[in-house]
N, C-alpha and C positions, 0 to 999 in steps of 0.2 A: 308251280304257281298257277292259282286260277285263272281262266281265260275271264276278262271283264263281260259283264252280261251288258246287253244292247242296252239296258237304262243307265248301267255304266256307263260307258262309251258314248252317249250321250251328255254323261256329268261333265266327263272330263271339256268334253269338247267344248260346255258352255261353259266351264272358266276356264280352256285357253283361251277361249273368246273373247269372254269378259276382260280377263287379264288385261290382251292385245288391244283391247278398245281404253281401257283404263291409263292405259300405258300412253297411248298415242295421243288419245287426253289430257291428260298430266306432259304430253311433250308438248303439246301443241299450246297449253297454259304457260310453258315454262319459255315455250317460247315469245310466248305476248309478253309475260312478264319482263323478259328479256328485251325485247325490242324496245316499251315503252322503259324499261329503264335506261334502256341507250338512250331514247330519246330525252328522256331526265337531265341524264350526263351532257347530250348534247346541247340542250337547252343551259343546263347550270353554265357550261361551258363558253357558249356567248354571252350568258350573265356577266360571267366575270370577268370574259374579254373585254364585255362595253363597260366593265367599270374600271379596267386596268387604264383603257385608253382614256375614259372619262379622268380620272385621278390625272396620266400623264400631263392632259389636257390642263387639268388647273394645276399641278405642279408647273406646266409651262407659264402660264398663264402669270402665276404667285411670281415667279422668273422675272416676267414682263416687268411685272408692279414694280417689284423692289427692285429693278432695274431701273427704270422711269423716277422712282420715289429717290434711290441713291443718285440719278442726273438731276432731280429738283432741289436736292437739298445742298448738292453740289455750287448750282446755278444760283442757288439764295446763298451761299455762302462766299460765290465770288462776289455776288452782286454787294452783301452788305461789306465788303472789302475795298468795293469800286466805288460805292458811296462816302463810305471813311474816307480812304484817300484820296478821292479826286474834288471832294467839296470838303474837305478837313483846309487843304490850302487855298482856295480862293474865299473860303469863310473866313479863314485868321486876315487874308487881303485887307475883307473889308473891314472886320473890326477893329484892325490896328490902324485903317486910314480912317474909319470916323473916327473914331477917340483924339487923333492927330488933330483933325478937322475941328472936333467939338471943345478942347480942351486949345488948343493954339492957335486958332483959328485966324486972327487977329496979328498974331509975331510972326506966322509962315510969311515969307514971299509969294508975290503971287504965281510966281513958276511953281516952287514946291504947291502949290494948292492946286495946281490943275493938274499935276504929276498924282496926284491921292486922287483925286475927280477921275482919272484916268485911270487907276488901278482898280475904283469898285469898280468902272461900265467894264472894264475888261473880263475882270473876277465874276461878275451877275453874268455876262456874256455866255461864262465859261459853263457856269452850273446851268443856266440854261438853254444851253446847247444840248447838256449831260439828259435834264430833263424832258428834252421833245428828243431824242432818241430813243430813251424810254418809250415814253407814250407812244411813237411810234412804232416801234416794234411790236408794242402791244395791241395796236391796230389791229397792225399786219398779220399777226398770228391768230387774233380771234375772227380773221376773214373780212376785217371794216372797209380793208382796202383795196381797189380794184383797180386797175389799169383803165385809164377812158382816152385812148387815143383821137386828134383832133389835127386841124391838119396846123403846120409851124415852120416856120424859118428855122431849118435847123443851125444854119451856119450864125443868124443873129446870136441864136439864143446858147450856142456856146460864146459867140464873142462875151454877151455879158457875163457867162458864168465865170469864163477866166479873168473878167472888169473886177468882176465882184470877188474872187478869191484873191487877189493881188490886192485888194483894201483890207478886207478882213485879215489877210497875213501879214498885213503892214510890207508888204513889199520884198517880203524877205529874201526870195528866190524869186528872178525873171519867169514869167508862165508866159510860154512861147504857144501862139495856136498857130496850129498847120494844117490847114483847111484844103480839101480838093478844089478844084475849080466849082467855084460857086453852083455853077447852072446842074453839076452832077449831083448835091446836095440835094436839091429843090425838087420838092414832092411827100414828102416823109409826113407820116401822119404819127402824133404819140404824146403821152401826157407829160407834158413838162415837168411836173411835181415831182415826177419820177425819176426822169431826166437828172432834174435839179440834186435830187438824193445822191443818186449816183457818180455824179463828174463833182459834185463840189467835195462828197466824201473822199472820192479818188485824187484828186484834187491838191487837196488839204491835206491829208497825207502825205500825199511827194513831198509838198513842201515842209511838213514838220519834221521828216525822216530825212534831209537834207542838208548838208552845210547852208551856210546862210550860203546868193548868191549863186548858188549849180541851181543852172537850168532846168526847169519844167517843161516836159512837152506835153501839150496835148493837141491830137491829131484828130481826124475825122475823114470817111472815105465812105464813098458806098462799090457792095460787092453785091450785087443782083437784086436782091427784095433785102437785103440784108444793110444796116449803117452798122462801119465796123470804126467801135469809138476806141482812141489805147491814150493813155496817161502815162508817160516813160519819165523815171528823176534819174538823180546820179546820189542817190543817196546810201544811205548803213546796209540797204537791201533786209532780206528776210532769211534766216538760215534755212537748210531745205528741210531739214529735222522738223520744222514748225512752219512748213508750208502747205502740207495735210489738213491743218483747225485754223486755216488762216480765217475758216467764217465759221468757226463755232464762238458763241456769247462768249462774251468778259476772255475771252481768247489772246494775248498779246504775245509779239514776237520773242526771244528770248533775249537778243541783244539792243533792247529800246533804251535798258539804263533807267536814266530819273527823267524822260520823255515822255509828260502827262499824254494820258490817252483813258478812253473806256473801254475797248475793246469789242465795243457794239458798229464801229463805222461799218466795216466789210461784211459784216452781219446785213446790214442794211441794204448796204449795196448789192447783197446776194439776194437779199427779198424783193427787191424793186427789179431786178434784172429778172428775177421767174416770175412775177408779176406780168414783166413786157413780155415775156415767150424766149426771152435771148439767152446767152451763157455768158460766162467771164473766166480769164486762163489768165495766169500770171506766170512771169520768167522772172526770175530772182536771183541772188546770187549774192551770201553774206558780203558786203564792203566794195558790192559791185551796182549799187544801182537795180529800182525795182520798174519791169513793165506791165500795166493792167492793159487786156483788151476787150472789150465788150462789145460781142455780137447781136443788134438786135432786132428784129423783122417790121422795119418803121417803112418799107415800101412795098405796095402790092403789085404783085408779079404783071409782067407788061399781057396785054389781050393775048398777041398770040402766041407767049409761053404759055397763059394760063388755057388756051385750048388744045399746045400740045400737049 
């Protein structure tokens, strides 16, 4: 073979060289392309995460609604069930005692005529009781309502509420109050309204969930900044099964029977009592008698607790 001549030797060398730079070129491309295509990947790649989660997000979200949308349509469906039936019989009351009134009015005795005069104020009573729990509720929930505490006789103002439940229930059951010593009472500051929501619902229930006659109690005591109020009957009680939704709407016990009710009272009582800042706990016990107690913070702490 011939020895290459030096312009030889010169060729080769300037395309190994070329080659080696071509080469290192084409690597050094191949690796930009490569990196910015990582970076592609990795960019598409949080793309899709934040859309995985964005979708998550309203799959939950759709979750929510048609949760919410199946409790509304639930709540409209007790609710138009609570209106049929609980104004279906004091409506037929009244209509069959005017028609009485208007058509015999004249041949009735005048007992049967105050006995029909007695059944609409009862029957109007009833549905409008039904109706300012409504509205009230609906207050409550769009925020109308506010707790204004002031200062009050608390021991008065349960004497009259159990005056005034023992008329409105015609006397049905004795409403026993069991007051602490007055002078421990005295100081409580809190919006009566509220008050009034509260104890005559709790109330009024003992006595409807009771044989006629068995005892009402209602109590009152104070326990530091705290008046702990409890309403105990001897009545049908509350099975325990159905003491979980005792305060969800249109809610009723399972063994109340044909015992008219709306299902909004403990509703109420439950919004009036977060209203005042307190809680309420119930002890029950089907055929054994039911106890409400309501803790609520209607006295400010003495100076020098509140500087320890």
């Amino acid at each position: 073979m011939a020895a290459f001549t030096s312009p030889q030797v010169l060729l080769v060398t300037l395309l190994v060289a070329g080659t080696a730079i071509w080469a290192a070129v084409s690597l050094a491309r191949a690796r930009r392309s490569l990196n910015a295509s990582r970076r592609e990947v990795d960019r598409l790649a949080q793309e899709l995460d934040g859309r995985l989660r964005e979708h998550a997000r309203a799959q939950e979200s759709l979750q929510v609604a048609l949760s919410s949308e199946r409790e509304l349509l639930e709540l409209k469906s007790r609710f138009v069930a609570l209106v049929s039936h609980e104004f279906r019989t004091p409506l037929g009351i009244i209509m069959s005692a005017v028609e009485l009134l208007k058509n015999y009015r004249d041949r009735l005795p005048l007992e049967s005529r105050q006995e029909l005069l007695e059944d609409i104020l009862v029957s109007t009573r009833r549905m409008a009781g039904l109706m300012e729990q409504v509205l009230l509720l609906g207050r409550v929930d769009a925020g109308k309502v506010a707790a204004q505490p002031v200062p009050l006789d608390l021991s008065d103002l349960l004497g009259r509420i159990a005056d005034e439940q023992r008329s409105a229930t015609g006397a049905r059951c004795p409403i026993v109050l069991d007051l602490a010593d007055h002078g421990t009472l005295l100081g409580a500051r809190a919006d009566a309204g509220l008050l009034r929501h509260i104890l005559s619902n709790l109330v009024s229930n003992a006595v409807k969930y009771s044989p006629a006659g068995a005892e009402v109690r209602l109590t009152a005591r104070r326990d530091g900044p705290d008046a702990v109020l409890a309403v105990t009957d001897r009545g049908i009680g509350i099975p325990e099964a159905d003491q979980a939704r005792l305060f969800e709407a249109f809610h009723r016990a399972t063994n109340v029977g044909e015992i008219p009710g709306s299902g909004l009272g403990l509703l109420i009582v439950k919004r009036c009592v977060d209203l005042h800042g307190g809680r309420i706990t119930v002890r029950s016990k089907a055929g054994a008698g039911t106890a409400f107690e309501v803790r609520l913070p209607l006295y400010a702490p003495a100076a020098d607790d509140a500087v320890r």
